[in-house]
C-alpha positions as CSV (number, residue, x, y, z in Angstrom):
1,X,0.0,0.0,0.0
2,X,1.1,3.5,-0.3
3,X,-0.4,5.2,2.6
4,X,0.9,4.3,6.1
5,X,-1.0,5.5,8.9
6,X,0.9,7.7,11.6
7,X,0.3,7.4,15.4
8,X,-2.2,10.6,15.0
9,X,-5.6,9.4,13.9
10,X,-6.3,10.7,10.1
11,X,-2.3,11.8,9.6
12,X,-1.0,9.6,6.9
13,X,2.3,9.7,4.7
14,X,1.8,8.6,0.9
15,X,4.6,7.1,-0.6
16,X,3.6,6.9,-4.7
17,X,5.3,4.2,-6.3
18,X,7.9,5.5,-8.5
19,X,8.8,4.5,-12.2
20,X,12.4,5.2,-12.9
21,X,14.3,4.2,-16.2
22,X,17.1,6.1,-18.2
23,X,15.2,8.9,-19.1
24,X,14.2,9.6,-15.5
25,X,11.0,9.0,-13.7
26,X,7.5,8.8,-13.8
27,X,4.8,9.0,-10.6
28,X,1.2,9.9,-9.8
29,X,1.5,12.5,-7.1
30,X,-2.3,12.5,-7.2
31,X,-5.1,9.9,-8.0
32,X,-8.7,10.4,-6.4
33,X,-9.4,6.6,-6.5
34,X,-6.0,5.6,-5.2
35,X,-6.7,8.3,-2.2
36,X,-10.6,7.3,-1.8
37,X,-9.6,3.6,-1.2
38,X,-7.9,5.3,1.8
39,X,-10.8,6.9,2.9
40,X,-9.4,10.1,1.7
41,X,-12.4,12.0,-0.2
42,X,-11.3,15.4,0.0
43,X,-12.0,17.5,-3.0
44,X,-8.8,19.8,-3.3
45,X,-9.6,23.2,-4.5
46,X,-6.2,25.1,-3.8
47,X,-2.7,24.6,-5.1
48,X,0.0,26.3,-3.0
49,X,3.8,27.1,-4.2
50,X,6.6,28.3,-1.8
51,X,10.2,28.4,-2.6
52,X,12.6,29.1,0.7
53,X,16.1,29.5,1.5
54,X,18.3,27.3,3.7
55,X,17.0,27.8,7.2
56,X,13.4,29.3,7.0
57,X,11.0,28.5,9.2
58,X,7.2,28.9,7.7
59,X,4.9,27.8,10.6
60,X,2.8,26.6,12.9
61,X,-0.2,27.8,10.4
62,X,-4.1,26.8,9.9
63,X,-7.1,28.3,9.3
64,X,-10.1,28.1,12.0
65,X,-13.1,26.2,11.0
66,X,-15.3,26.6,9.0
67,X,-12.7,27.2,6.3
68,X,-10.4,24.5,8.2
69,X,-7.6,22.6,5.2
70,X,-6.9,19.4,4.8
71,X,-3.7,19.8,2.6
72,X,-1.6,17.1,0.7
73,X,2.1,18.1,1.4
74,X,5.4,17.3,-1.3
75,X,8.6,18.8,-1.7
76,X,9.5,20.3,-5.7
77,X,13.0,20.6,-5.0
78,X,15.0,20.1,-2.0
79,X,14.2,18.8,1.3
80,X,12.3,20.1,4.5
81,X,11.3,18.7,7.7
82,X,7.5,18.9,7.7
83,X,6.2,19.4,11.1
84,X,2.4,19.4,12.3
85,X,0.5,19.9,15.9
86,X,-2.6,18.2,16.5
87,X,-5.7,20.9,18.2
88,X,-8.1,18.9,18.0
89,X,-9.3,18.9,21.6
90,X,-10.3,15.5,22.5
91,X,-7.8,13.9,20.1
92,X,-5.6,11.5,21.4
93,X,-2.8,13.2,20.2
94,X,-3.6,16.6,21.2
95,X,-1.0,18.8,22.1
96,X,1.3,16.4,20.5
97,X,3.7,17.3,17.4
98,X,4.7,15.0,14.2
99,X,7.7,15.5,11.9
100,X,8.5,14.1,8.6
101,X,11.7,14.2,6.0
102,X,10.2,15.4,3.1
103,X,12.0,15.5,-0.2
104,X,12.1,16.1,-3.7
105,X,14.2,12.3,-3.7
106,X,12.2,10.3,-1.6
107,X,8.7,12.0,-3.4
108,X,7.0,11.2,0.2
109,X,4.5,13.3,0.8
110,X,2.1,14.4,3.9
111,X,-1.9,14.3,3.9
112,X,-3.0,16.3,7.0
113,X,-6.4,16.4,8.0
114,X,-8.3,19.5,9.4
115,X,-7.3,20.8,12.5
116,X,-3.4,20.2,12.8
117,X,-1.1,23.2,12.7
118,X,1.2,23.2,9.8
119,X,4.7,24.3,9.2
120,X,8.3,23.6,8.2
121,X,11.8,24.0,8.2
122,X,14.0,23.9,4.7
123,X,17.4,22.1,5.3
124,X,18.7,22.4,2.3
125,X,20.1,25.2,0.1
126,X,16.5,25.6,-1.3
127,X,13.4,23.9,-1.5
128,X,9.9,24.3,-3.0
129,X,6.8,23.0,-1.6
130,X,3.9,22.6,-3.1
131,X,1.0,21.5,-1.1
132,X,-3.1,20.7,-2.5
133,X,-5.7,22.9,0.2
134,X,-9.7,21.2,-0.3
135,X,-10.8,25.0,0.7
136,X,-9.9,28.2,-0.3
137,X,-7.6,30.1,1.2
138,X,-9.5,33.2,4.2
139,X,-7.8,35.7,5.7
140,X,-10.3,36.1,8.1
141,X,-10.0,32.3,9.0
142,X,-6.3,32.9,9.4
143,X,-4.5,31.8,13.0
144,X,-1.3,30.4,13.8
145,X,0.7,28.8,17.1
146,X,4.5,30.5,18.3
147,X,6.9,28.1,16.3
148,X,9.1,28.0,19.5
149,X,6.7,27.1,21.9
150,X,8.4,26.2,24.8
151,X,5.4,23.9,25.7
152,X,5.5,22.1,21.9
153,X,9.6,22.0,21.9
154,X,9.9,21.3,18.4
155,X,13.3,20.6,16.9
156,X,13.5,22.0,13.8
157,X,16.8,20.8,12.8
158,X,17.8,24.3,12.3
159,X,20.5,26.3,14.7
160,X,18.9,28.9,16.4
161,X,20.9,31.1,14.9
162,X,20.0,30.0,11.5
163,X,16.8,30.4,11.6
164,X,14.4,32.4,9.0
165,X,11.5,33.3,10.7
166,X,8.9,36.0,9.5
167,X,7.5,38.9,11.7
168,X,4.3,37.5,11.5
169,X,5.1,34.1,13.0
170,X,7.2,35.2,15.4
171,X,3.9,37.0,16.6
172,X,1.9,34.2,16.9
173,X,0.8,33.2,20.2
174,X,1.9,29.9,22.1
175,X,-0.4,26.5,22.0
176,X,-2.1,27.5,25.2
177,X,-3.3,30.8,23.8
178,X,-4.0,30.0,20.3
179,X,-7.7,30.3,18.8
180,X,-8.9,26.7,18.5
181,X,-12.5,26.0,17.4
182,X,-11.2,22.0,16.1
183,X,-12.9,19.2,18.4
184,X,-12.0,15.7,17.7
């Protein structure tokens, strides 16, 4: 199967069988019927593009329900470490964070269900993300967790001192003050 399940109920990595040869390689990075057999029905609406520098941080990010994202998560070029938090009060998981090796070798990529924070770290030279949203993006919808968080503690596999970070996530607030409407 291409799908394996993660400790996090809903969280799954999808690793598409690759066809390789001399001339290079060949892969569905999307199939609905191949992501329905999973139970995945999600109709994606968005495509999203980012290309980052050795070092950024983009992250923790979601957007409150009801214009929650799943998204579908894959690396272009490069490789990040893909992080998510699970707010879905009630979840077993809750509170908890998950992090993933993605890269444009390994052609793994990330389905995360609504309500889990999203964000990641690129560690090398450059990367570009691309990630599938099944609802469009709202600003007004917009919140965000502190992607130091002393109560998360997420390694980012970047030195302090390396890090990227925007102005707007370093404004974010920390888990126990974020806006959370996501019940499991």
């Amino acid at each position: 199967m291409p799908f394996t399940q993660t400790a996090f109920p809903g969280l799954c990595i999808f690793d598409p069988v690759v066809y390789a040869d001399s001339r290079g390689f060949f892969f569905e990075s999307f199939n609905q019927f191949t992501f329905s057999k999973e139970g995945i029905n999600e109709v994606f609406v968005q495509d999203n593009q980012s290309k980052s520098s050795y070092g950024v941080v983009r992250g923790l990010h979601y957007q409150l329900a009801p214009h929650a994202q799943s998204k579908l998560v894959r690396v272009l070029e490069g490789v990040i470490l893909d992080v998510v938090v699970d707010i879905r009060k009630g979840s077993p998981t809750y509170g908890m964070s998950y992090s993933i090796e993605l890269s444009a070798e390994n052609k793994k990529q990330l389905y995360i269900p609504k309500g889990f924070a999203h964000g990641f770290s690129v560690l090398s030279p450059v990367a570009q993300v691309m990630y599938k949203c099944d609802t469009l993006y709202n600003k007004d919808a917009e919140a965000g967790i502190l992607y130091n968080d002393p109560v998360l503690n997420i390694d980012w596999k970047v030195p302090a001192e390396a890090m990227i970070v925007s102005e707007k996530d370093m404004a974010q607030p920390v888990f126990n003050n974020c806006k959370n409407n996501f019940v499991f």
